[in-house]
TORDRENLUM-671277 format. One record per atom (N, C-alpha, C): residue number from 1; chain; atom name; x, y, z. Coordinates in Angstrom, 3 decimals, padded with zeros to 6 digits. Example, Ala and Ser with C-alpha at 12.3 -4.5 7.8 and 13.67 -1.06 7.14 Angstrom:
<recs>
REC   resi   chain   name          u          v          w
REC      1       A      N    013.190   -005.690    007.800
REC      1       A     CA    012.300   -004.500    007.800
REC      1       A      C    013.200   -003.300    007.800
REC      2       A      N    012.850   -002.250    007.080
REC      2       A     CA    013.670   -001.060    007.140
REC      2       A      C    012.900    000.030    007.870
</recs>
This chain:
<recs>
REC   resi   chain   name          u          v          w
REC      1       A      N   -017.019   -004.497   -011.706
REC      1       A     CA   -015.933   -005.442   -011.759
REC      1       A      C   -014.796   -004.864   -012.602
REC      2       A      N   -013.690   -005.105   -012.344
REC      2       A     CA   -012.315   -004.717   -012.843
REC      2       A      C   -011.855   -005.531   -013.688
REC      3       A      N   -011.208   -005.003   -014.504
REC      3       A     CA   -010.609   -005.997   -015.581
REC      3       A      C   -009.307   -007.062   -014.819
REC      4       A      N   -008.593   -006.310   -014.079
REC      4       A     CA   -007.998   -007.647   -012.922
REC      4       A      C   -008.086   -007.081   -011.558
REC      5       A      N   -007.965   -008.191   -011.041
REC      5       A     CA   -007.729   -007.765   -009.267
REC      5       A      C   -006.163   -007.184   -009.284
REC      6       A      N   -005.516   -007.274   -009.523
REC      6       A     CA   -004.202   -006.854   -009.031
REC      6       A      C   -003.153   -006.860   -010.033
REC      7       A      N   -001.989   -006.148   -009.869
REC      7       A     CA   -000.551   -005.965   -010.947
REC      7       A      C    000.656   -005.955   -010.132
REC      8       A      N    001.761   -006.050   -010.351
REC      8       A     CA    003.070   -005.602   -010.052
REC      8       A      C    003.106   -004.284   -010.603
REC      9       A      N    003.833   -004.131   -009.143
REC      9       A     CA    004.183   -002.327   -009.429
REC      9       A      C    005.659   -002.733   -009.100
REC     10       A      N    006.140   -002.224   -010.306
REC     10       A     CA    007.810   -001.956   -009.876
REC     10       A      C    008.597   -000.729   -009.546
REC     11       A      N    009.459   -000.863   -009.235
REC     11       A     CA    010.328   -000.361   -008.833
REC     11       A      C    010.626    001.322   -010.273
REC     12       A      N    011.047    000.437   -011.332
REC     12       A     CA    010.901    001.372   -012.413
REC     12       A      C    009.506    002.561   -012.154
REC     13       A      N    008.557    002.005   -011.992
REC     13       A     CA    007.440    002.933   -011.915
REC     13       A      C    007.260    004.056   -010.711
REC     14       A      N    007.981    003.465   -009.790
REC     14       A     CA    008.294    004.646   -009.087
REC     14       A      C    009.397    005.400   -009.158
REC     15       A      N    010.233    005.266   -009.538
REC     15       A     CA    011.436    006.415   -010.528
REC     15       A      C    010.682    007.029   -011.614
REC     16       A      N    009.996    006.501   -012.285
REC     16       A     CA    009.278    007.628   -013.543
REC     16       A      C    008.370    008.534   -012.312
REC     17       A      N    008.029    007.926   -011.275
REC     17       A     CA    007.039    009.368   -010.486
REC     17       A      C    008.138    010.013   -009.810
REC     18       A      N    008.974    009.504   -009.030
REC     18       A     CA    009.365    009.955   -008.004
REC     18       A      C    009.801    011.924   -008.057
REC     19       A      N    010.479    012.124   -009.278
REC     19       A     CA    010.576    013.315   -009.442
REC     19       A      C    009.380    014.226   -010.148
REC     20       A      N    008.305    013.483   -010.557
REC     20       A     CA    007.343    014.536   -010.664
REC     20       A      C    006.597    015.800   -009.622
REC     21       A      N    006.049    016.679   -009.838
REC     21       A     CA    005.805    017.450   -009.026
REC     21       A      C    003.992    016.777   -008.825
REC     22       A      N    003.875    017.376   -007.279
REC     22       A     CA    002.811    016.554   -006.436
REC     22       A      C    001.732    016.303   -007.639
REC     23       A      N    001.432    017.480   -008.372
REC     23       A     CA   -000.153    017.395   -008.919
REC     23       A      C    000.059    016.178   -010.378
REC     24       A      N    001.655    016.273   -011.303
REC     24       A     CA    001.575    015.440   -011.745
REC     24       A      C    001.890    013.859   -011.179
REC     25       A      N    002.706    014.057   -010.802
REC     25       A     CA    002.598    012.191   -009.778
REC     25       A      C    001.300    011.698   -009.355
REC     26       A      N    000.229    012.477   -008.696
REC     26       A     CA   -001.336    012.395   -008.456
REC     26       A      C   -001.592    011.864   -010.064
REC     27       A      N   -001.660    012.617   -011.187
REC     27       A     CA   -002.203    012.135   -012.327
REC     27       A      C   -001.542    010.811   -012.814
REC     28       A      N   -000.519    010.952   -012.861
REC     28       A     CA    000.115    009.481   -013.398
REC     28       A      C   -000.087    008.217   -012.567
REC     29       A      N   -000.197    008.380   -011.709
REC     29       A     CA   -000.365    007.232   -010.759
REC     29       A      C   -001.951    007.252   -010.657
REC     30       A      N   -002.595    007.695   -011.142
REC     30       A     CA   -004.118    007.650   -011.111
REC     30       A      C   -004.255    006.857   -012.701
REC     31       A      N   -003.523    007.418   -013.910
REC     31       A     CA   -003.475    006.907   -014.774
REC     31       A      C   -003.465    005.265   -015.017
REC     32       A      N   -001.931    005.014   -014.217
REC     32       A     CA   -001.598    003.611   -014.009
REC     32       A      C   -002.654    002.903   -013.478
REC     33       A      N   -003.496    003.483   -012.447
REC     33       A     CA   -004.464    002.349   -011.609
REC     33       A      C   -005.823    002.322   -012.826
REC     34       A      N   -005.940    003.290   -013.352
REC     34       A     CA   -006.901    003.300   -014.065
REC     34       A      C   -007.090    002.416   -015.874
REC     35       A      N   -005.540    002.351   -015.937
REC     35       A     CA   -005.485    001.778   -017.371
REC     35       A      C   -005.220    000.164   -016.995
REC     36       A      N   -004.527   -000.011   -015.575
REC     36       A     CA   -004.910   -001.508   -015.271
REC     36       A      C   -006.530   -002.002   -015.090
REC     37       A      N   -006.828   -001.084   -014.176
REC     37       A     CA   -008.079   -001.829   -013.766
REC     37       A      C   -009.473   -001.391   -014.256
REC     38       A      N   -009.517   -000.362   -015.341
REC     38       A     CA   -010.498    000.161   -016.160
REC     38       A      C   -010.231    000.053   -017.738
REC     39       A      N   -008.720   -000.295   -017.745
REC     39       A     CA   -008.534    000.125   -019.495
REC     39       A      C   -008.715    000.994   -020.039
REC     40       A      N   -008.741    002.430   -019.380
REC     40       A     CA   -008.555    004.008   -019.735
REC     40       A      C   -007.039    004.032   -020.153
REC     41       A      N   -006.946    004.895   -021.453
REC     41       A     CA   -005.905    005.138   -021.718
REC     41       A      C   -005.377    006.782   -022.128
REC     42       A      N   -004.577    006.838   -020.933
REC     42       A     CA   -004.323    008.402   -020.483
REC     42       A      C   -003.905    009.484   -021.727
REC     43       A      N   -004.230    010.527   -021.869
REC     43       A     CA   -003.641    011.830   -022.961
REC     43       A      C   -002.572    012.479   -022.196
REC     44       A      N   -001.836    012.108   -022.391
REC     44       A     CA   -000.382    012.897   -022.036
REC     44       A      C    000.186    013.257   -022.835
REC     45       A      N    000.651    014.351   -022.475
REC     45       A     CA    001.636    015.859   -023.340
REC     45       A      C    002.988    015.686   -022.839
REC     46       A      N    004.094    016.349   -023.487
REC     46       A     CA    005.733    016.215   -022.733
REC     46       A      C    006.052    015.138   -022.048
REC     47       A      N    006.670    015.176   -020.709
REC     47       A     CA    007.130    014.507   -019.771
REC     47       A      C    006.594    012.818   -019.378
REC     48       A      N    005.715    013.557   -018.870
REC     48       A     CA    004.595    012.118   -018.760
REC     48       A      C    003.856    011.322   -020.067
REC     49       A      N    004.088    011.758   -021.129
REC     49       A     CA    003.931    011.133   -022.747
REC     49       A      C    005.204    009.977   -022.545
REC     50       A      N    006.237    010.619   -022.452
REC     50       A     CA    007.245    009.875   -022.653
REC     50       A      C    007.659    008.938   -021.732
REC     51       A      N    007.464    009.387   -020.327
REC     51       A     CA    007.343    008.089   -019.098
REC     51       A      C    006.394    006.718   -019.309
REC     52       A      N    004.832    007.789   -019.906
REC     52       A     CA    003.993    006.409   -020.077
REC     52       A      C    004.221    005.550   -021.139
REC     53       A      N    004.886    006.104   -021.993
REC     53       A     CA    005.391    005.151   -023.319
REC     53       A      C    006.534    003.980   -022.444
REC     54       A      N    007.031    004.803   -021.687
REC     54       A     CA    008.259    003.643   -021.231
REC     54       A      C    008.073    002.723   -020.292
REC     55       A      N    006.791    002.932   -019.515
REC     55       A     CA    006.341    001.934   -018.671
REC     55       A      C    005.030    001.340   -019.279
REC     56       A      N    004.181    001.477   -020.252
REC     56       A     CA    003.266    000.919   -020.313
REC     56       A      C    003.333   -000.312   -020.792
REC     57       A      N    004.785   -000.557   -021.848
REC     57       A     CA    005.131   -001.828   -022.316
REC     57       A      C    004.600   -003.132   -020.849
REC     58       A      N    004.828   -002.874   -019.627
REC     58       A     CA    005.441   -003.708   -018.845
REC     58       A      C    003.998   -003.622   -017.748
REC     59       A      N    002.792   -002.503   -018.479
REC     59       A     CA    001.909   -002.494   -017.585
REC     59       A      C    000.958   -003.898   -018.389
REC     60       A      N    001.358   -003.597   -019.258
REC     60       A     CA    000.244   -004.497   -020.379
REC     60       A      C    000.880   -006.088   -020.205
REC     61       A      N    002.100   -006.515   -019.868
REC     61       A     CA    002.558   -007.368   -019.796
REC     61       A      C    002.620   -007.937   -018.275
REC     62       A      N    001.797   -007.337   -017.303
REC     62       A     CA    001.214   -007.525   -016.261
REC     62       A      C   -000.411   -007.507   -016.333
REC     63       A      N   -000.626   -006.764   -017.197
REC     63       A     CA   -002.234   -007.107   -016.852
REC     63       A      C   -002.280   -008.265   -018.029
REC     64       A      N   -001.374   -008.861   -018.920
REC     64       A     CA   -001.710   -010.356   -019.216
REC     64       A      C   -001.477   -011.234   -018.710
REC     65       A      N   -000.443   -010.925   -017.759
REC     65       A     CA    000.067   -011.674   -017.036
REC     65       A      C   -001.266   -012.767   -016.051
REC     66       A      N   -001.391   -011.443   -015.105
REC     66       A     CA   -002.781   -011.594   -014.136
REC     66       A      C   -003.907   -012.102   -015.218
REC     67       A      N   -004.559   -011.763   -016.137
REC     67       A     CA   -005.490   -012.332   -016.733
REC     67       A      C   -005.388   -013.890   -017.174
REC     68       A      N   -004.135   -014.042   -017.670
REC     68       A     CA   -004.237   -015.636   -017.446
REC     68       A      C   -003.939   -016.609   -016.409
REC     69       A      N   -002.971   -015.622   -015.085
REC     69       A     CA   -003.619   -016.099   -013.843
REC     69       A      C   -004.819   -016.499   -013.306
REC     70       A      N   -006.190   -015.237   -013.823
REC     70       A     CA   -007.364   -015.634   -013.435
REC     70       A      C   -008.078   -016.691   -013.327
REC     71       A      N   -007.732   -017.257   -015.055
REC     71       A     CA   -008.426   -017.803   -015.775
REC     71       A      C   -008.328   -019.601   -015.187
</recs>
């Protein structure tokens, strides 16, 4: 079982991938599904350090979102 069924994905979150190169966009977007729906929280270096700092505010404020949807 997952910590939620589902999130908003915005728009923002695909501009932080869109210019990554294939193998990092694969990781970050594996990241995102994984820190919603497992609560893994990714080790990122450079680039993607600083993307996930700027979107995670708004990942966490979706997965509370949905959690008190659940409830």
């Amino acid at each position: 079982m997952y910590d939620i069924d589902s999130f908003r994905f915005f728009a923002s979150y695909y501009d932080a991938l869109k210019d990554m190169k294939p193998k990092a966009k694969q990781e970050f977007l594996l990241a995102i599904l994984e820190f919603m729906f497992e609560g893994k929280e990714p080790d990122f270096k450079g680039d993607m350090a600083v993307n996930w700092k700027l979107i995670k505010p708004n990942l966490i404020k979706s997965k509370n979102k949905s959690n008190r949807n659940q409830n």
